[in-house]
N, C-alpha and C positions, 0 to 999 in steps of 0.2 A: 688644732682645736683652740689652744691660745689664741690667733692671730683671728679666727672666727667670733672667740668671744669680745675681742676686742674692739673687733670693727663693731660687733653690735651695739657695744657700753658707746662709742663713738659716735655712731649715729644719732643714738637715746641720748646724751649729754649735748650733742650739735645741735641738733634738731628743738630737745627742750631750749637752749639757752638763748635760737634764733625767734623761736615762736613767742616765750618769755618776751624780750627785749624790743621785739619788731613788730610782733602781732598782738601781745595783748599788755602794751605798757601803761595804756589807758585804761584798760579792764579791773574792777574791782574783782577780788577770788579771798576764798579762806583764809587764802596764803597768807595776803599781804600784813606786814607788822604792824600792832597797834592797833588803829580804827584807820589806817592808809584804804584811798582806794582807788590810787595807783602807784605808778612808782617812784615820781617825782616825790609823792606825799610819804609814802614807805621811807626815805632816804631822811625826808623834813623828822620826820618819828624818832627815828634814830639818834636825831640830834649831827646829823653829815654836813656839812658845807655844800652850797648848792653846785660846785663844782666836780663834786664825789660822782652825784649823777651820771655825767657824761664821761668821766676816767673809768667805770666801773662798767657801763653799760659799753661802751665804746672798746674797751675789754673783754666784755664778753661775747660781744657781736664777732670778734675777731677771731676768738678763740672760739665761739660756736664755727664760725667758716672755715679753721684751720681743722680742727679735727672732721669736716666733714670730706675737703682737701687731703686730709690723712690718711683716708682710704685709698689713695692711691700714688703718694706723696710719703713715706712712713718718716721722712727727718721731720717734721711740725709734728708729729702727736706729741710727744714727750712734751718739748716745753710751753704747747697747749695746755694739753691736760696736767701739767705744774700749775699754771697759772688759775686755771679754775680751780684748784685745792685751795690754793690760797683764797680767791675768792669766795668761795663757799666755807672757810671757815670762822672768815667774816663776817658771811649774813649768817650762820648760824652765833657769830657773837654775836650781832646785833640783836636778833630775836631773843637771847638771853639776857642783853642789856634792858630792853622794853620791857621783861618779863612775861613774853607772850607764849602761851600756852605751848606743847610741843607737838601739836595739830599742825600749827603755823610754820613750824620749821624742817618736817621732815623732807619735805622737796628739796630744800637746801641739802640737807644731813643725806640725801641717796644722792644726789647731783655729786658731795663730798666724796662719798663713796664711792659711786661709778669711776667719778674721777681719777681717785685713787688708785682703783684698778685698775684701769687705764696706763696709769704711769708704772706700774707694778709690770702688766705685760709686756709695755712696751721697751724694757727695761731688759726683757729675758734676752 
């Protein structure tokens, strides 16, 4: 049941972080911090170096593909799903740095989550 729930939280965290980063990184949404309305501009909000961009996204793109490689791979989830904890609770700092609403940061704040558990089962 573990290894069920996991592969799913895996998917849902691969699949958002690929769709996020690949598919809608020019897209304005709710999400983004600030008045961003995408995520070049989200990263500018924050007050990031224009270099953060592509360490972060470049990041996540990776670890969206390792956990979805996880599913049948099981050494990459763990220090995948490590590295998006730490990443998401980054963008949940930064959403609290801007002061933006907490509308804007729960995708972050479940991505954290999911993540978490992720490394929690993967762990057992």
């Amino acid at each position: 049941m573990q290894n069920m729930i996991g592969s799913i939280l895996q998917v849902i965290v691969g699949v958002g972080l690929l769709n996020v980063w690949l598919l809608r990184r020019e897209s304005a949404t709710a999400y983004r911090g600030g008045a961003a309305k995408n995520l070049k501009e989200e990263f500018a909000t924050y007050g990031l170096p224009a270099p953060m961009f592509y360490i972060v996204g470049g990041l996540k793109i990776i670890c969206g593909v390792l956990l979805l490689v996880g599913l049948g791979y099981r050494p990459v989830v763990l220090p995948a799903a490590a590295v998006v904890v730490v990443l998401m609770l980054g963008a949940v700092a930064m959403h609290l740095k801007v002061g933006d609403a907490v509308s804007k940061y729960v995708p972050a704040a479940l991505m954290l989550a999911m993540s978490g558990a992720i490394c929690v089962i993967s762990s057992l």
